[in-house]
N, C-alpha and C positions, 0 to 999 in steps of 0.2 A: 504493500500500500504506500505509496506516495501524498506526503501535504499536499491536501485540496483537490483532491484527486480520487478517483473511484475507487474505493478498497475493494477486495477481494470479495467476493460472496461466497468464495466455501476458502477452505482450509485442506492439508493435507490429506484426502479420504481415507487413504490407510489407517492414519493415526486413530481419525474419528470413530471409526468403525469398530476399531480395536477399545477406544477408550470407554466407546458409548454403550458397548454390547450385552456386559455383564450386567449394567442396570438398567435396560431397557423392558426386562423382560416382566416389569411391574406394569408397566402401561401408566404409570401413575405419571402426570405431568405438573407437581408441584403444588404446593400448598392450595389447598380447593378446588382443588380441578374436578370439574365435573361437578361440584357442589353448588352453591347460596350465589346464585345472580342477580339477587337483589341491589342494585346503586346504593351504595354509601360512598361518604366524604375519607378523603384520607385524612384521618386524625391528625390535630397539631398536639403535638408531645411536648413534656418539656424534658430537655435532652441534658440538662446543665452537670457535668462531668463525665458525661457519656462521648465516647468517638466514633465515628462511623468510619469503615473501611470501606476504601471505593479503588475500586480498579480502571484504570483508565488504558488506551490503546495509545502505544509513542505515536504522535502524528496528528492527534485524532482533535484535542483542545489545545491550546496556548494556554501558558502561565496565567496569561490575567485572564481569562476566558474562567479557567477554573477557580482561582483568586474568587470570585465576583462569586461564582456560587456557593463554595465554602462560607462563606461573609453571610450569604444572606440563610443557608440554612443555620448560623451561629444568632443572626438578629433573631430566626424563627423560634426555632427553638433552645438556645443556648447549648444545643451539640456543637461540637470541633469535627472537622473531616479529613482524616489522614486518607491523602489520593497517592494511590502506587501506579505509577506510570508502568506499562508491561511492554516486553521487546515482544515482536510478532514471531518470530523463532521458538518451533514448537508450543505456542500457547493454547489450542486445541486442546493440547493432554494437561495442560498445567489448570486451565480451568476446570476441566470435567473432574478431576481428581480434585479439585480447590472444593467445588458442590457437591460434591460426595464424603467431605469431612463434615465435623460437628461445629468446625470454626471457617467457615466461608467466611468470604468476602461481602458486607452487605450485598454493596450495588454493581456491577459490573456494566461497563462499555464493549457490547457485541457487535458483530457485523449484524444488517437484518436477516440475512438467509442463515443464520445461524439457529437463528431463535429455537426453530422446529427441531434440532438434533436438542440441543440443551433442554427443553422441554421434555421431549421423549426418555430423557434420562433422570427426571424427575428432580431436576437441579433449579428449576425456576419458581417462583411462587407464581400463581395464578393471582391475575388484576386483573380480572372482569369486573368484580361490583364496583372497581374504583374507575370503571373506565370514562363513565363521563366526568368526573372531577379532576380525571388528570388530560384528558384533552381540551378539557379550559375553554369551551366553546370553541375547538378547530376544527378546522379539516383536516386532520393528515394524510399528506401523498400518500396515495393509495398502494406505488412501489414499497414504501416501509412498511404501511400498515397490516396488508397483506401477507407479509412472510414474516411479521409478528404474534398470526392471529393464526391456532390452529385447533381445527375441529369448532374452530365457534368460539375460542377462549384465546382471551388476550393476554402472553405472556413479558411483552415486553413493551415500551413505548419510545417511538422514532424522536430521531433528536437532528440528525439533517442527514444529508443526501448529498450525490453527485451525480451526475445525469452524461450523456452524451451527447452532444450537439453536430454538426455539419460546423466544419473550418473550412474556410476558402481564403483562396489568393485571389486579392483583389485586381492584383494585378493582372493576373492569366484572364480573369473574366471578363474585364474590360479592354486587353486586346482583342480578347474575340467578339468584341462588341454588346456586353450586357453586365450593365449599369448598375442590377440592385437585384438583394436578394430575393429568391424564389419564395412565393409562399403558399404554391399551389405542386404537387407532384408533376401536373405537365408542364408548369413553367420550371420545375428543375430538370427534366429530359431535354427540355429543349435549349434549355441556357446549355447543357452536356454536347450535347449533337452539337451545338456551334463552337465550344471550344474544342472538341474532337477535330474539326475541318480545321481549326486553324493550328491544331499540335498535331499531327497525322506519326508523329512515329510511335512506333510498335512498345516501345518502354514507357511511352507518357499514359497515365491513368487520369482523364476529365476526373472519376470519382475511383480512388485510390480504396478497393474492399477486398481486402486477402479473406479467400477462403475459407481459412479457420479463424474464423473470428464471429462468433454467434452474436455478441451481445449485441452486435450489430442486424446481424439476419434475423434474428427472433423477431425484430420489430415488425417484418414483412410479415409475419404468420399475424402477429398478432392484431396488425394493422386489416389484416384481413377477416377478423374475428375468430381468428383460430388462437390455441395454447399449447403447450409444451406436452402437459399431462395433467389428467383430471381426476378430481376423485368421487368413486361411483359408490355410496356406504360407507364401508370401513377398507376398500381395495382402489389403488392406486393403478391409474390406468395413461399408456403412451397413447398422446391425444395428435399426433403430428400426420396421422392419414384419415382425419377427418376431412371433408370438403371443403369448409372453411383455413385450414392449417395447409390445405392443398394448394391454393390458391394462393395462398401468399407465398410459398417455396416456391412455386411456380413465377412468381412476380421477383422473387427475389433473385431466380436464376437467368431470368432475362435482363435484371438490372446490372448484376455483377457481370455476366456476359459480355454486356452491349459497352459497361462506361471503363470497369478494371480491366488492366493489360492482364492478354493471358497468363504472363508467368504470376500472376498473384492468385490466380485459384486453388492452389494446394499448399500455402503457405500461411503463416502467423502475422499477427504484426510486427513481431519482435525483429523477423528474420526474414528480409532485412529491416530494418526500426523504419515503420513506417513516419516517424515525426523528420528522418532523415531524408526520405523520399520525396515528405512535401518541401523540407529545407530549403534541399535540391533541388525545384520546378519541377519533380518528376510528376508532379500530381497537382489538378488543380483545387481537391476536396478531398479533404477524409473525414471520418466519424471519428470521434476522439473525446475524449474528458476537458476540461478548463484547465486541467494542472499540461495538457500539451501544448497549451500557447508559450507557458513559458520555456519549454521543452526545444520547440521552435526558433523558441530565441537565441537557444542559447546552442545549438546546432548551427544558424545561422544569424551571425548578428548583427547581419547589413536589416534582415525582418525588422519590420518597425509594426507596433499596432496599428498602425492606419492602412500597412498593408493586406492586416487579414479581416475576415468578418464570420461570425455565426450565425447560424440559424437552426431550428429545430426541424427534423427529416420533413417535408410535408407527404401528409399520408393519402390515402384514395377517395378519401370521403371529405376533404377539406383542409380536417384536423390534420394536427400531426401527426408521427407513426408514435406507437405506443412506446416508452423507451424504458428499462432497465435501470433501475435504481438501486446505486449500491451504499451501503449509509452506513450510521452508527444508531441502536438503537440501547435506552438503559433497562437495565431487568434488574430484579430484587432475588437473591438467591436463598431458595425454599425453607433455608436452615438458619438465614438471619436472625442471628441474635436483640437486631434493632431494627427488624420489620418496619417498626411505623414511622422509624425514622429516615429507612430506606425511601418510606414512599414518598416522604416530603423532598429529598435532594432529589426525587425525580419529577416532582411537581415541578419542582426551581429550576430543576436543566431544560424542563420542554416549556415552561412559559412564556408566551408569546411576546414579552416584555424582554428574555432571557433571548430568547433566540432572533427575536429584530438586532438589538444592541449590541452582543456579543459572539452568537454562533456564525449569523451573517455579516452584522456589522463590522466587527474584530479579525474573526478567522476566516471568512470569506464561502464558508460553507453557505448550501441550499439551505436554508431552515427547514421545520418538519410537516408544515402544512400550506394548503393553497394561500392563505390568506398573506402569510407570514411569503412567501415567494414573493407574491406581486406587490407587497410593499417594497422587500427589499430589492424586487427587480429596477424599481425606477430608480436607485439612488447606487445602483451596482454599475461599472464602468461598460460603457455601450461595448465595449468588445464581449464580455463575459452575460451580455442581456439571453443570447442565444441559447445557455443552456439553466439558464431560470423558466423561458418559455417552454423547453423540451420538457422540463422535473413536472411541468403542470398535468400533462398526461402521459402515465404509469403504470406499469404491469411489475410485476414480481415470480421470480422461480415458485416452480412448488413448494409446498411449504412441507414438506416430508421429508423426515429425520435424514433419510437417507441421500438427499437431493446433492451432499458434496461429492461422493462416489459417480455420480454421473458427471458430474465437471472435473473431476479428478482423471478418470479415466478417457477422458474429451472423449466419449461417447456424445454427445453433442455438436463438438466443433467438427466431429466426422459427417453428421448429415449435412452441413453445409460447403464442407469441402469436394463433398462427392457429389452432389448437386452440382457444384460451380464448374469441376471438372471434367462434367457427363459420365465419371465411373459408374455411378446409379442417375435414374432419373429419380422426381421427388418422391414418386409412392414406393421405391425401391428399398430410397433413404429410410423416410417414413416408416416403414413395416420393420425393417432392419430394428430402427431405435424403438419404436411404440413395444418391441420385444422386449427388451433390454429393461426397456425404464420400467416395463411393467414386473417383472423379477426383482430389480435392484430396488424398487423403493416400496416393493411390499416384500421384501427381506425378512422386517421383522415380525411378519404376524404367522 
């Protein structure tokens, strides 16, 4: 994970699998699960020579980010909050084993697609009855809130996001004669086809999309009303050769066809770094995180911001394509010795007052709901506007314990890459993984 930049949504799946296995087999998913959904307030306590333990991710807050909520959970309730910053190297195993002691960590900073393994191991408290008092009258992106929320119960709540936007060189677009951003999907073909005529060699990519690179493709499926995988009862099902999921691999293999140089359908972005590719003019758009602009820069540092601009994918229906969101959200660990005071430093971290000022304003994160976006979009730098627009509409992975094994094993990045490079067609792709996913994320039952 990279500051300001899209974190990881799974972790090493071997680890996880091995970590999570032996307590999984309770089915229990944390203090009340399945119990009292009745709404109540998170209690104000008073905390006064009590300390909270809070785990936080390196990257994830800045010092005064966190300063600022320490502070005001010590106004609230006269608790102190000792925060242990954690290295991402192996922390998978080191938390699952942290919630499965009798001294956890109160609070913990997760990725969102995490939520559901840690859940599944019985390591999280359940906050449903607290749920409308701690979303504080918001919307939250529905990419967080969704791989927060499983089987119906909410185990953890979204604190910000990072989204994926369109980066363009202003400059390639304007020599081939078009002026301003797309915000219709035919007005981005067509703006593609004109810089295509006017960069005709074989190595230039109008729209730079290496094959193995889903978090990009998914948007096609889903822009098309199709999903990854769905769940039918209590059984997980590979939803990728439905009609709707056809149809957008379908859209999606015409697009990478038509705008990516061939040699990018069986490749990553890493290899070669596609932030180096656009450096280099090789490319007049890629799909990318906010933390690539600087990335860009510093690749190339003749790039000026005025050279590049974002926009959010536009989709088939108007909007935009549905995009990927990968976040930080806080969970309360099921064994917490200061439960109530867990939930108030999570009241403090997702309040709308909390994340205008400091999660957006300060550290430059998405904040965690609609509302809280579009304020901070207007006073966010017009280069970086593009991917606040994108955060607005969001999808999220399945929410099933086992969803890191599928991105671990790029069982995913494979149907897109076989797609791209006619090894399969889509319903080949499609059946292939609809197999897989359906074994690997009803593993546990």
């Amino acid at each position: 994970m990279t500051h300001k930049g899209l974190r990881h949504s799974a972790f090493v799946a071997v680890a996880l699998t091995a970590a999570l296995g032996a307590s999984a087999c309770s089915g229990s998913a944390g203090r009340g699960a399945g119990g009292d959904t009745k709404p109540r307030a998170v209690p104000v306590v008073k905390g006064e020579g009590k300390t909270l333990t809070v785990w936080v991710m390196d990257g994830d807050y800045s010092d005064a980010t966190l300063k600022a909520m320490k502070d005001q959970l010590t106004r609230q309730t006269g608790a102190e909050a000792k925060v242990e910053v954690q290295n991402w190297d192996g922390i998978t195993t080191k938390i699952t084993t942290a919630l499965a002691t009798s001294t956890p960590p109160d609070v913990i900073d997760i990725g969102n697609t995490q939520v559901a393994s840690f859940a599944a191991s019985g390591g999280l408290m359940d906050l449903t009855p607290y749920t409308k008092d701690l979303r504080q009258g918001q919307s939250w992106l529905a990419g967080l809130e969704e791989p927060a929320t499983v089987d119906g119960r909410l185990y953890a709540v979204p604190s910000f996001a990072g989204a994926r936007a369109v980066i363009y060189n202003k400059k390639i677009w304007a020599a081939a004669g078009v002026k301003h951003a797309p915000t219709t999907l035919d007005e981005l073909t067509s703006a593609l086809r004109r810089i295509r005529a006017a960069n005709p060699a074989p190595d230039f990519s109008p729209f730079y999309l290496p094959g193995r690179y889903w978090h990009t493709g998914v948007q096609f499926v889903w822009d098309a009303g199709g999903d990854i995988a769905a769940k039918q009862g209590s059984t997980w099902k590979g939803a990728l050769g439905t009609e709707a999921a056809q149809r957008g691999l379908n859209a999606y293999r015409q697009f990478q066809n038509e705008f990516s140089a061939p040699s990018t359908r069986t490749i990553d972005t890493l290899n070669p770094d596609q932030t180096r590719v656009f450096a280099d003019g090789k490319a007049a758009a890629i799909s990318a995180t906010n933390a690539t602009i600087a990335l860009i820069k510093k690749a190339n540092p003749a790039f000026k911001d005025s050279d590049m601009g974002t926009f959010p994918f536009p989709g088939r229906s108007g909007a935009s394509q549905p995009v990927m969101l990968g976040g930080s959200d806080w969970a309360v660990a099921a064994k917490s010795a200061h439960a109530d005071l867990a939930l108030q430093w999570v009241k403090i971290a997702t309040a709308p007052t909390v994340q205008k000022q400091w999660v957006a304003g300060h550290d430059g994160w998405i904040p965690n709901s609609t509302g809280a976006v579009e304020a901070s979009r207007d006073e966010a730098d017009p280069l970086f506007r593009g991917f606040f627009d994108a955060a607005l509409r969001s999808k999220a992975t399945p929410a099933a314990a086992d969803w890191a094994e599928i991105e671990g094993n790029k069982d995913i990045d494979k149907v897109f890459s076989s797609i791209a490079s006619g090894t399969r067609n889509p319903k080949q792709a499609a059946d292939a993984f609809d197999e897989t996913a359906g074994k690997v994320l009803n593993a546990r039952h």
